[in-house]
C-alpha positions as a printed NumPy array, in Angstrom:
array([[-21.254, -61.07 ,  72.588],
       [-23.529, -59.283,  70.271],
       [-24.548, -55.916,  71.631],
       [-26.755, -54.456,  68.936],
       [-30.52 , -54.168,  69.943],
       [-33.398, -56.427,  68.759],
       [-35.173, -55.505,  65.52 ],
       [-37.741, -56.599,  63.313],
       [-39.213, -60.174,  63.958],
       [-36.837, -60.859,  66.774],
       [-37.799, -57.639,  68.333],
       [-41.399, -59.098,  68.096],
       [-40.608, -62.791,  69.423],
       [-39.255, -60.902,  72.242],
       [-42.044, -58.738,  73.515],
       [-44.546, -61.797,  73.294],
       [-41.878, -63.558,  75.651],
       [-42.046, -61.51 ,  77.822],
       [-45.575, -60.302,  78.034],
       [-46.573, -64.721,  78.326],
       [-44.468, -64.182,  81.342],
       [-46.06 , -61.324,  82.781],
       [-49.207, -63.21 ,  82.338],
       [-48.12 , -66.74 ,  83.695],
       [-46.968, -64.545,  86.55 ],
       [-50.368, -62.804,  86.878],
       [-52.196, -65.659,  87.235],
       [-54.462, -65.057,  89.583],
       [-54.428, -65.757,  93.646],
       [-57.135, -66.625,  96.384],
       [-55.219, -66.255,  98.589],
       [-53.678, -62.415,  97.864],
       [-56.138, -60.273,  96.558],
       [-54.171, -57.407,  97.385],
       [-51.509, -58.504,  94.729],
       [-53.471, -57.874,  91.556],
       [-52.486, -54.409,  91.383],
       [-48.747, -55.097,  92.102],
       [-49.063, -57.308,  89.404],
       [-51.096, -55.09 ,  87.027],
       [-48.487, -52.401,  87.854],
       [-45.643, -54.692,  86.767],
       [-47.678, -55.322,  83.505],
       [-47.958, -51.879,  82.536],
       [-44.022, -51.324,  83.359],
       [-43.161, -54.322,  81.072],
       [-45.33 , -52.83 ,  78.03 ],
       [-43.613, -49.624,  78.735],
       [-40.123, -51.165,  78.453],
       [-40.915, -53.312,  75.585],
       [-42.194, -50.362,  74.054],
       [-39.377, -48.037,  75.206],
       [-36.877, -50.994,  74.217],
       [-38.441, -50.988,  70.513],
       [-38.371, -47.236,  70.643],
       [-34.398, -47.254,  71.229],
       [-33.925, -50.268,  68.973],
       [-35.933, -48.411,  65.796],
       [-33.574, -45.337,  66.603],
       [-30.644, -46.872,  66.501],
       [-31.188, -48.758,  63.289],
       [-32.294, -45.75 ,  61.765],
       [-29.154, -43.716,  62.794],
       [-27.369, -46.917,  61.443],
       [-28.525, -46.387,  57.766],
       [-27.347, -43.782,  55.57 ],
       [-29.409, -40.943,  55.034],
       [-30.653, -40.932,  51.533],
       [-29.04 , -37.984,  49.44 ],
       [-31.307, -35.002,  49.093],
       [-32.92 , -35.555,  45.475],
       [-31.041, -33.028,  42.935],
       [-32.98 , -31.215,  39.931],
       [-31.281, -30.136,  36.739],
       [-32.132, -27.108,  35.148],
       [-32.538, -27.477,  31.455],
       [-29.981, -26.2  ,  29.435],
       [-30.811, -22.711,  27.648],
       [-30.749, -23.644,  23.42 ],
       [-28.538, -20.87 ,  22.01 ],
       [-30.538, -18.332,  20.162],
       [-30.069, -18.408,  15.947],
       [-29.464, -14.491,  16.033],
       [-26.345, -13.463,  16.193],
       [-24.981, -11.601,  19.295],
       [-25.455,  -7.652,  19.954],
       [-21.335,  -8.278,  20.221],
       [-20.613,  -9.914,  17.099],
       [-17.806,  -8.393,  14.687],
       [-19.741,  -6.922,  11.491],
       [-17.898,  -8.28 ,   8.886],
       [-19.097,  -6.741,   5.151],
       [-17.253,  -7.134,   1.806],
       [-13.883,  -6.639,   1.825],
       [-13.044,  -3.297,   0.059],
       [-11.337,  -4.043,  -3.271],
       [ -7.902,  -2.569,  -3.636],
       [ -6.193,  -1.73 ,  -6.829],
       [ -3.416,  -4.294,  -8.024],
       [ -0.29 ,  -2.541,  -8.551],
       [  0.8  ,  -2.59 , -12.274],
       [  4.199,  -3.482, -12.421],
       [  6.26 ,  -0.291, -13.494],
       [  8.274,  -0.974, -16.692],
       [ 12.1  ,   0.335, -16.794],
       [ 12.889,   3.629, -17.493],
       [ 14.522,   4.28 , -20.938],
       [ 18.087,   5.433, -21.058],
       [ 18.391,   8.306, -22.947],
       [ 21.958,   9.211, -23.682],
       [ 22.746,  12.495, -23.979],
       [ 24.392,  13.775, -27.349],
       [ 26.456,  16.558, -25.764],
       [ 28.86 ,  16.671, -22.227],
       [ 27.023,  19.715, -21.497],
       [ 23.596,  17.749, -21.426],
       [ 25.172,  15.303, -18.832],
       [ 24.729,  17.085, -15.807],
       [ 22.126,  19.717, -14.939],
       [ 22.963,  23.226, -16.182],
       [ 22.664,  24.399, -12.608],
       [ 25.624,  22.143, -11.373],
       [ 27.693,  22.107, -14.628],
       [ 29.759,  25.121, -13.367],
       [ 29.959,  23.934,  -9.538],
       [ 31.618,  19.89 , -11.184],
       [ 33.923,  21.195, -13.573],
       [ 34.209,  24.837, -13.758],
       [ 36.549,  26.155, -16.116],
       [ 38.316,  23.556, -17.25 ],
       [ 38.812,  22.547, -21.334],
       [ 36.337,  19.679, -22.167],
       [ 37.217,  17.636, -25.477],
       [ 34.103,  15.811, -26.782],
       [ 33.978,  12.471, -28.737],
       [ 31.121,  11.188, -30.065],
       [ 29.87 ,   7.548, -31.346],
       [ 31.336,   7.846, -34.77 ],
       [ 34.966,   9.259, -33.67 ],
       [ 35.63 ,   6.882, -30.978],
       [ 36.44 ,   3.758, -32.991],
       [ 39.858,   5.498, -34.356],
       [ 40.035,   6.902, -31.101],
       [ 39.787,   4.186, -28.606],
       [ 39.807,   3.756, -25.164],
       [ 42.258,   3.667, -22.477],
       [ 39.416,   1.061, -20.27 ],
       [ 40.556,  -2.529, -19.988],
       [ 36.847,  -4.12 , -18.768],
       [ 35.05 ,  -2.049, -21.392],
       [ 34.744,  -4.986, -23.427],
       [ 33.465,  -6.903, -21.13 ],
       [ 30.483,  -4.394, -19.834],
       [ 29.803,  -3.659, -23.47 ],
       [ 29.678,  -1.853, -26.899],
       [ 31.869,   1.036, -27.408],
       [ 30.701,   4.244, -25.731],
       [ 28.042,   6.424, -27.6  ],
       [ 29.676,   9.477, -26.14 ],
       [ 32.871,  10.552, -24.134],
       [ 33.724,  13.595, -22.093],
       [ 36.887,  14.469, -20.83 ],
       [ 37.835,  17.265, -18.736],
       [ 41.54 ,  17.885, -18.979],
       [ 43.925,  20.833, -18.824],
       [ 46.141,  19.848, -21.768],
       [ 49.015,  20.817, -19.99 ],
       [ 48.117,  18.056, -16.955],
       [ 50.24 ,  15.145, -17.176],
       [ 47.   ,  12.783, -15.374],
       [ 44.499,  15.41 , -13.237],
       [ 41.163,  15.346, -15.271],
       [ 38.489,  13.352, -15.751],
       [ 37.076,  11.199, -17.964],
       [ 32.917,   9.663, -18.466],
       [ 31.741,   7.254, -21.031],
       [ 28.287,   6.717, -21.468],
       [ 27.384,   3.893, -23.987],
       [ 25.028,   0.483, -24.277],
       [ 25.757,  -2.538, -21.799],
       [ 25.5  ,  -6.366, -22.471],
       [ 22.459,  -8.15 , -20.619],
       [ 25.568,  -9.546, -18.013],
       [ 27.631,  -6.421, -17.164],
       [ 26.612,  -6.234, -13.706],
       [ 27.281, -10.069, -12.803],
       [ 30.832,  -9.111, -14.577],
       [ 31.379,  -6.514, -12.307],
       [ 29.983,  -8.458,  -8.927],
       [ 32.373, -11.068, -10.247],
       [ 35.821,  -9.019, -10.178],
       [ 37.634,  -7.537,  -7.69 ],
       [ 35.786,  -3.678,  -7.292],
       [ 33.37 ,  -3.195,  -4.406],
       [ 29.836,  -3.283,  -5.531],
       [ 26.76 ,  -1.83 ,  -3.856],
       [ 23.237,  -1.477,  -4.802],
       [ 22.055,   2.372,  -5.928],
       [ 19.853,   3.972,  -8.033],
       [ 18.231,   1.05 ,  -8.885],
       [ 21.454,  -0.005, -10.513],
       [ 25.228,  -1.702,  -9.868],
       [ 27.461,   0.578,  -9.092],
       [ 31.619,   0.065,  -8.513],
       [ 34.497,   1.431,  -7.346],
       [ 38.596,   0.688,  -7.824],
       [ 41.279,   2.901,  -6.605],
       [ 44.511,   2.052,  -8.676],
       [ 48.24 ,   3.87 ,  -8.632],
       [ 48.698,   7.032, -11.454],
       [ 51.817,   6.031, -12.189],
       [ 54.521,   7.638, -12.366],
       [ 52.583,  10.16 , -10.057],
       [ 52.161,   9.957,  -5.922],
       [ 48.449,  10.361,  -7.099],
       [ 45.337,   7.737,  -7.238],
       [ 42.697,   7.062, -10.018],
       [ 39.58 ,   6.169,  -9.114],
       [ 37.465,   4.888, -11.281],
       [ 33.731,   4.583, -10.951],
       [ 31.436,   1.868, -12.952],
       [ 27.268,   2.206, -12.902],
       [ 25.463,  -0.49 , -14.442],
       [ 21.584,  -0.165, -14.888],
       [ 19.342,  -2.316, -17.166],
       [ 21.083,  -1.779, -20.802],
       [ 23.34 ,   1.571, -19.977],
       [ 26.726,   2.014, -18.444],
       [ 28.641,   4.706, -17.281],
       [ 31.863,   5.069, -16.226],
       [ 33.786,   7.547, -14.356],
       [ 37.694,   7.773, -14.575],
       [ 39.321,  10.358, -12.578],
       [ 42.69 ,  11.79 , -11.431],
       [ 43.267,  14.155,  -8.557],
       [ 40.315,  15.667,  -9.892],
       [ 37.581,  15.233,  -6.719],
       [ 33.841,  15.646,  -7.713],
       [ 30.567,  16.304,  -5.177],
       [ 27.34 ,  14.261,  -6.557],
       [ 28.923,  13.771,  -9.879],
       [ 27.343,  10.565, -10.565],
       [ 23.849,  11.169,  -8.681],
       [ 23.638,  13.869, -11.235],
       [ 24.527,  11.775, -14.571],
       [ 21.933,   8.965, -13.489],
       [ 18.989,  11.722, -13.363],
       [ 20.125,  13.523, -16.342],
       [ 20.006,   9.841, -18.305],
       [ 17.044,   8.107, -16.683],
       [ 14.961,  11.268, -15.437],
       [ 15.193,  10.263, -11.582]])
């Protein structure tokens, strides 16, 4: 059973209905005069409840349809300004900075006398008294050399210094100074000496026997760009010996 109310043309239909019966029911009477009111009053109620009825219906069927969405405005968007922000970075030309010249290596400068080896200042505290015998360049080809690896780190020495009591069996020490081949420090990463980086050079250490003696020798090897050094010594201990002969050679 449909429940809804009337609307629209069948809502119409249905008050002319029923006011043609109101009238056809009105019609009039001799005989009851009285009854005209009665009737009138009947009338009036009818138009009221059509009216009423059509009232309700047009409520309902507007409380049946959505209510239309309140109409939304857009605010236009702002177009971003061509200046450039108060908070904007201030970037100017970037400052021009001087390009470091590569440094070129320090000359060697081999000194011509053991004295000139080590500072004056520290000649005394390294070696004191003890009897130094000199060979230079042109003396050590009939002199030779005592140095297995020299050979292999290069030419013969341009000057050796040995401190030596003569009447020590091994205690001294000995330093040759002289020109190295291009390779002498891969020769000496190569064998079996421990090899560290310093001075901006190679340097080397070995600690071998003194036989027949209960003593070691240690012997020292510095490699840097086209100079060697080295640094044989026998129970003959040294503070900053070699620290010395690098700063004395290549003016560190």
């Amino acid at each position: 059973m449909n429940t809804e109310p009337p609307e629209g043309d069948e809502l119409q239909r249905m008050l002319v209905s029923m006011k043609q019966t109101v009238l056809e029911r009105a019609a009039p009477r001799p005989r009851r005069r009285h009854g005209r009111a009665g009737v009138a009053v009947g009338v009036v109620a009818l138009l009221a409840l059509g009216t009423a009825t059509g009232a309700v219906a047009l409520t309902l069927s507007q409380q049946d349809r959505p209510a239309a969405a309140p109409a939304q405005t857009t605010e236009p968007v702002p177009v971003p300004s061509a200046t450039t922000p108060s908070s904007a970075p201030i970037t100017g030309r970037p400052t021009p900075r001087p390009v470091p010249t590569p440094t070129a290596p320090t000359v060697a400068t081999v000194p011509t006398s053991c004295r000139d080896t080590v500072p004056a200042e520290d000649y005394d505290r390294l070696f004191g008294a003890t009897p130094l015998t000199e060979i230079v360049a042109s003396e050590q080809a009939s002199t030779g050399t005592d140095d297995p690896e020299l050979a292999d780190l290069g030419e013969a020495p341009a000057i050796t210094c040995r401190w030596m009591d003569p009447r020590a069996d091994v205690s001294g020490l000995e330093m040759r100074i002289g020109p190295a081949l291009p390779d002498a420090a891969d020769v000496l990463r190569g064998g079996p000496h421990q090899c560290a980086e310093q001075d901006q050079g190679l340097v080397c250490r070995a600690t071998t026997p003194a036989d027949p003696y209960p003593v070691d020798r240690i012997t020292t090897w510095f490699v840097r760009d086209d100079t060697y050094v080295i640094v044989s010594q026998t129970n003959f201990p040294t503070n900053g010996l070699l620290p010395a002969v690098v700063g004395e050679i290549w003016g560190d």
